[in-house]
C-alpha positions in Angstrom: -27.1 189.1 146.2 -24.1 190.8 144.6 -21.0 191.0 146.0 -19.1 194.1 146.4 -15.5 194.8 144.5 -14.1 195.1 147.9 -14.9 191.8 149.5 -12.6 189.2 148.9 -13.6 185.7 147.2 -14.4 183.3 150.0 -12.4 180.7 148.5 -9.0 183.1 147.9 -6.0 182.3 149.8 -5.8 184.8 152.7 -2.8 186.4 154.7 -3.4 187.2 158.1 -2.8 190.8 158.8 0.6 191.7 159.9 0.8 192.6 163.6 2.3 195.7 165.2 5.6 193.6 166.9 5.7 192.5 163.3 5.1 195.8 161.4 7.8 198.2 163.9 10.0 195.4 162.9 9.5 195.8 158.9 9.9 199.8 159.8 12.9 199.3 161.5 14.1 197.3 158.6 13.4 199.7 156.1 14.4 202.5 158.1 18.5 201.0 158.3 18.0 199.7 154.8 17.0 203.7 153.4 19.9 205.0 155.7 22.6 202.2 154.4 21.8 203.0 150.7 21.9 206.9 151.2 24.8 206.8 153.1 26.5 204.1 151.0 25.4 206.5 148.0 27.9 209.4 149.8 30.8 207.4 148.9 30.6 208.9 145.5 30.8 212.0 146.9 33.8 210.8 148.7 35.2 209.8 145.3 34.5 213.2 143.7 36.0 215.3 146.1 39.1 212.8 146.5 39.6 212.6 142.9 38.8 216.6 142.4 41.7 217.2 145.3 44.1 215.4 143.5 43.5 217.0 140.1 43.2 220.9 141.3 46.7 220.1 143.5 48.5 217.7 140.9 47.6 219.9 137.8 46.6 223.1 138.7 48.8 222.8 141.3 45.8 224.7 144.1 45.4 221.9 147.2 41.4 223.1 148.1 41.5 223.9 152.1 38.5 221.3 152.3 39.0 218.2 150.1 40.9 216.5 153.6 38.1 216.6 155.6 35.6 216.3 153.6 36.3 213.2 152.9 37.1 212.1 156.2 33.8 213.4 157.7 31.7 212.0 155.2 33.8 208.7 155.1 33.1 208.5 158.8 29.6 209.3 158.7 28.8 206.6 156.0 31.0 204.2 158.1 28.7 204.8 161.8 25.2 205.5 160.0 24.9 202.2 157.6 25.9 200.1 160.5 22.4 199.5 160.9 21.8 198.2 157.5 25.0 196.0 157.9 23.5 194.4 161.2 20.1 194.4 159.0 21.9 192.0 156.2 24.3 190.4 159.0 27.4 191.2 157.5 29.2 192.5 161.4 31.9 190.2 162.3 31.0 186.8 164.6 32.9 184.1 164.6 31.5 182.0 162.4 33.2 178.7 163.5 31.5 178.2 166.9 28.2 179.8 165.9 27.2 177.4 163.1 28.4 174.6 165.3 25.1 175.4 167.7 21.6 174.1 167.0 19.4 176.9 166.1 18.4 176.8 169.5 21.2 177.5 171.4 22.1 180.4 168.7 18.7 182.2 169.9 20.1 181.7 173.2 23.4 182.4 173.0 21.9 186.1 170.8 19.9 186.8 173.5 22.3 186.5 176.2 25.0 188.5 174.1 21.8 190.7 173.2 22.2 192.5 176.9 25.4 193.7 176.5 24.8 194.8 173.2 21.8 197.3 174.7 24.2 198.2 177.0 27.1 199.5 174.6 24.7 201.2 172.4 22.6 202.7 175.3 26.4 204.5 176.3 27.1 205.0 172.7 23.9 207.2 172.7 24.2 208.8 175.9 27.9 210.0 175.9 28.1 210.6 172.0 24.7 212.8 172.3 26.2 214.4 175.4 29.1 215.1 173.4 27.3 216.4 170.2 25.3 218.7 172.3 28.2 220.0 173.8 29.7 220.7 170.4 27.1 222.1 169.0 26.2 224.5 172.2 29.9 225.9 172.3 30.0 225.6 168.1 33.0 223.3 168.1 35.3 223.5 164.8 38.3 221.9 163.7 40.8 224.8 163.7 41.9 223.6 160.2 42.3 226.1 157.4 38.9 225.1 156.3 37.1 225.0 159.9 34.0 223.7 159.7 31.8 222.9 163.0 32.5 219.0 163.9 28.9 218.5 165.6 27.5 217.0 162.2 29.9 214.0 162.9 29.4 213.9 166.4 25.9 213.7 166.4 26.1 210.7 163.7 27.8 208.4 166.8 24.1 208.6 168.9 22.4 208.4 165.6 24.6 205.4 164.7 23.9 204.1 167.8 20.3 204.4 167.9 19.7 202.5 164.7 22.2 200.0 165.4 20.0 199.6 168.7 16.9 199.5 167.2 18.2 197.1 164.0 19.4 194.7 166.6 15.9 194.6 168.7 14.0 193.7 165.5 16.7 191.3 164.6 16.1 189.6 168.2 12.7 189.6 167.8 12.8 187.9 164.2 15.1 185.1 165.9 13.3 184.9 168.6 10.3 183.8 166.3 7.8 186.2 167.4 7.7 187.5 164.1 8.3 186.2 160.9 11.6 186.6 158.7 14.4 185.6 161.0 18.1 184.7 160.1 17.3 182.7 157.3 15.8 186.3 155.8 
C-alpha cells in the first residue's frame, strides 16, 4: 500500500492542533503587535512634520497653520493605540518589588483579582470615549485653530485604545492562567 504525500509519517513528532481559546489568543496577539508597529511607525511622521515646522518657520521664516497639531494628534494617537502591544510585551508600569516577591501562584491570583477592575476601567474607557467620539463626529467637532481640522479621529482612538487594551489583557489572563500556552515567561 502506498502512502499518500499528505499523510504524515507515523513515527514524526506531532503537535496537537491549537485550540480556539488558544488561537483568539494568538489573534489578539497579533492584532496589538500589527497596531503597535504601525502606530510606532507614525512617529516618523511625527519627526517629519516636527522637523519640516521648524525649517519652513526658522528659514523661510512661514510657521505652516498645521505642523502643531499634527503632531500632537498623531503623537496621541500612537501613545492610546500601541497600548495594547505594550501590555502584549508587558512593558505598563507594576511595581516590580512586591510582584516578584509572590510565588507564581499568588501572581495569577493577585492578576486576576486586579483583572476585574481592569474590565471595569476599559469597559468605561469604551463606553464614554465612544459616546464622546460619536458625538463629535455627529455635530463634526473641530478645533477652531487656524488649521481646524475635525478632532473625532482622536476621539475615537480612546474606545479603540480601550478595546485592544481590553482584549490584550484577556488573552494575557488567559495565558497566565495556563489555559493556553505562552504565558508571562513568553
Amino acid at each position: 500500500m502506498t502512502e499518500l504525500a499528505t499523510d504524515p509519517p507515523e513515527n514524526a513528532p506531532h503537535s496537537p492542533a491549537k485550540g480556539a481559546l488558544e488561537r483568539l489568543c494568538d489573534r489578539i496577539d497579533r492584532l496589538n503587535e500589527w497596531a503597535g508597529l504601525f502606530w510606532g511607525f507614525t512617529i516618523i511622521a511625527v519627526t517629519l512634520a516636527v522637523l519640516y515646522e521648524v525649517v519652513a518657520r526658522t528659514v523661510f521664516g512661514a510657521p505652516t497653520s498645521w505642523g502643531n497639531e499634527t503632531t500632537i494628534y498623531l503623537s496621541a494617537m500612537a501613545y492610546l493605540l500601541a497600548g495594547g502591544y505594550a501590555l502584549l510585551h508587558r512593558r505598563h508600569v507594576r511595581i516590580d518589588v512586591i510582584y516578584e516577591a509572590l510565588s507564581p501562584r499568588m501572581r495569577a491570583r493577585l492578576d486576576a483579582f486586579t483583572f476585574v477592575f481592569f474590565v471595569a476601567y476599559m469597559l468605561t474607557l469604551i463606553g464614554y470615549g465612544g459616546i464622546d467620539a460619536w458625538n463629535s463626529f455627529s455635530i463634526g467637532e473641530t478645533t477652531s485653530t487656524p488649521w481646524n481640522p475635525v478632532i473625532w479621529p482622536v476621539k475615537a482612538a480612546i474606545p479603540a485604545a480601550g478595546l485592544l487594551l481590553l482584549l490584550q489583557g484577556i488573552s494575557n489572563l488567559i495565558r497566565d492562567l495556563g489555559w493556553v500556552p505562552g504565558g508571562v515567561s513568553r
